[in-house]
N, C-alpha and C positions, 0 to 999 in steps of 0.2 A: 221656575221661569217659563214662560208662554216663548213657543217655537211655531209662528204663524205657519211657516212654511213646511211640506213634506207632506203631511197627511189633510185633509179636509175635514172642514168640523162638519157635525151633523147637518143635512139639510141649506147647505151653503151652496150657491151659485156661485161659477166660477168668479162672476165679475165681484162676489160680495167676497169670496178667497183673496181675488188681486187687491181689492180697496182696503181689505186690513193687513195683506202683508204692507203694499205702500206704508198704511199708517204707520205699524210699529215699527221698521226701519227708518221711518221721518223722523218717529217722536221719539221712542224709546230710551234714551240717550238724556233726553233735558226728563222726561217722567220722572229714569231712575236717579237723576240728579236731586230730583223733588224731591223725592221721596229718602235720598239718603242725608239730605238736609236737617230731613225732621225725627228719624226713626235709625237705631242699629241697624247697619249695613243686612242681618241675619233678618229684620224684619220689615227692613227696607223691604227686598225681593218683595215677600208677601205683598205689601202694598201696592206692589207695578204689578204682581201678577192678576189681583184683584180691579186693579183697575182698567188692565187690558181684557180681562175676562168682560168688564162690563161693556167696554167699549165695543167689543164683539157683538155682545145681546141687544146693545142698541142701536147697533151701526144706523141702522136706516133712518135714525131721526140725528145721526150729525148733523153737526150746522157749520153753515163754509168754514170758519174759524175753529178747525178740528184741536192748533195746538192749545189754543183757553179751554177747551171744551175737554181737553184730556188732565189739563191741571186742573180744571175746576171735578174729574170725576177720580181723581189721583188726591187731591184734599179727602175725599170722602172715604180715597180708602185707607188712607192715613188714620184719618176720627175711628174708624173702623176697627182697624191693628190696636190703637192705643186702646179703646175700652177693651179689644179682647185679652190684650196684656195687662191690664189692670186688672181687672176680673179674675184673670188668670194666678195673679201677686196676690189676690184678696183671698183666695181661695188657699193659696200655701202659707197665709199667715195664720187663717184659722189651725189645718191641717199640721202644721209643724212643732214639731217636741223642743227646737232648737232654731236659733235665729237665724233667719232665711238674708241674701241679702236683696238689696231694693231693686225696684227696677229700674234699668239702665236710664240714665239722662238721656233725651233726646242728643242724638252724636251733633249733632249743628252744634249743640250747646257746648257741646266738650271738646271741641274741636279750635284750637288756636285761639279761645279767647282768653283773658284774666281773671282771677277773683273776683275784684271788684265787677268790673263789666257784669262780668255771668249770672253777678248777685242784684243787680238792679234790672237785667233784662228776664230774670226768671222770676221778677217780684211783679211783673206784669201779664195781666191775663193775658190767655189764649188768642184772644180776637186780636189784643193789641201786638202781642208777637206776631200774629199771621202777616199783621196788615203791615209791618215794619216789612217782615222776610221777604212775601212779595214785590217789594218793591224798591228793596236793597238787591237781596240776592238773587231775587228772579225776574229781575230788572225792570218789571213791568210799570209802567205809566198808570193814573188813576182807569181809564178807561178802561185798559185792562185787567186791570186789578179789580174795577165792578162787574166784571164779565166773569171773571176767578168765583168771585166772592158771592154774585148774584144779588145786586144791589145798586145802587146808583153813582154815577160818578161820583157826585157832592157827597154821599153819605161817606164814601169811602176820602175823600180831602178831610172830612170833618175827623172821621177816624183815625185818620193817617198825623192829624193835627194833635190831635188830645193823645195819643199812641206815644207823639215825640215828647210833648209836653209832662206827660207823665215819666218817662225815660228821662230824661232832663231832671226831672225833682227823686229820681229814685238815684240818680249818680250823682247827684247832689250831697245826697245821703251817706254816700258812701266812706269809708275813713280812707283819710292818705292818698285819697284818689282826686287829681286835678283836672279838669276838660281838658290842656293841647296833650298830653302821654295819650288819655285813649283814644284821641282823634287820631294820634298820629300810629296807636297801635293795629285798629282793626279798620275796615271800609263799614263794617257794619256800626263804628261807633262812630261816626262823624256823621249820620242820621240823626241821631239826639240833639245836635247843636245844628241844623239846618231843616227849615221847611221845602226842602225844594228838591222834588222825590227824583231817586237818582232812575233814570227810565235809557232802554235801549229799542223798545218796541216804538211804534208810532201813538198818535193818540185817534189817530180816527182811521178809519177801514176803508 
């Protein structure tokens, strides 16, 4: 974990020490929220510290909307973690004499939800979980969620549309499983059966 505070990085002006301690006691909190949404608590860390490390190397090109700008470099270190864990898994399936076990489901995923549910939202790619998550459980509004994502509002409603749409036909699919149970099981399933993205942020700046 990254400790802004106590020693000074290389080559840092005071004022550039005070602008990252501010930041990671602002952010740090909703980052490692992010980040333990998608990844083991044990590899969460890695991903905030990764992403605060970058946030440091960049500071000077923050842009006013520091908290988009720390989730949109906190996904990256998510992507990051996952291929070096994969790679990692791929590497002790060749190497092993004896069956290794897999690597951990993302803890979001394992976390309070069902069978059913977890089988119809893990039948759906990456981009369409993202674009659900953010804007379930990181409350975000399209705006922000194309400022996340780096892309445009509309591309992200069109995504956000086809994402639900698909969610809907994959719990469809599902045996013994009815829409009002998992509506009324998780906040994250009553997204499949509505377009109308659950937001706490504003839509415009």
């Amino acid at each position: 974990m990254i400790e802004p505070t106590g020693h000074r990085l290389p080559n840092a002006s005071a004022s550039d020490d005070q602008r990252f301690t501010e930041l990671f006691r602002a952010y740090h909190p909703q980052v490692l929220a992010y980040c333990r949404r998608r990844l083991p608590h044990d590899l969460a860390d890695d991903a905030v510290a990764e992403t605060f490390t970058t946030a440091w190397r960049t500071l000077a090109r923050a842009p006013a909307d520091q908290r988009l700008w720390l989730l949109g470099l906190a996904r990256g270190s998510v992507a990051n973690v996952r291929r070096r864990r994969d790679r990692f898994a791929r590497l002790g399936d060749r190497l092993a004499t004896l069956d290794q076990p897999r690597p951990a489901r993302d803890h979001a995923e394992t976390t309070g939800w069902q069978g059913p549910f977890l089988t119809a939202f893990g039948s759906l790619s990456e981009d369409d979980q993202e674009v659900l998550r953010l804007t379930t459980w990181e409350g975000l509004g399209p705006a922000d969620t194309a400022a996340v994502l780096g892309c445009s509002t509309t591309a992200v409603k069109v995504r956000l549309h086809r994402a639900r749409q698909r969610l809907r036909k994959a719990l469809g699919q599902a045996e013994a499983v009815t829409a009002p149970p998992l509506a009324r099981s998780s906040s994250t399933a009553r997204l499949a059966f509505t377009d109308v993205p659950a937001s706490r942020s504003k839509e415009s700046r």
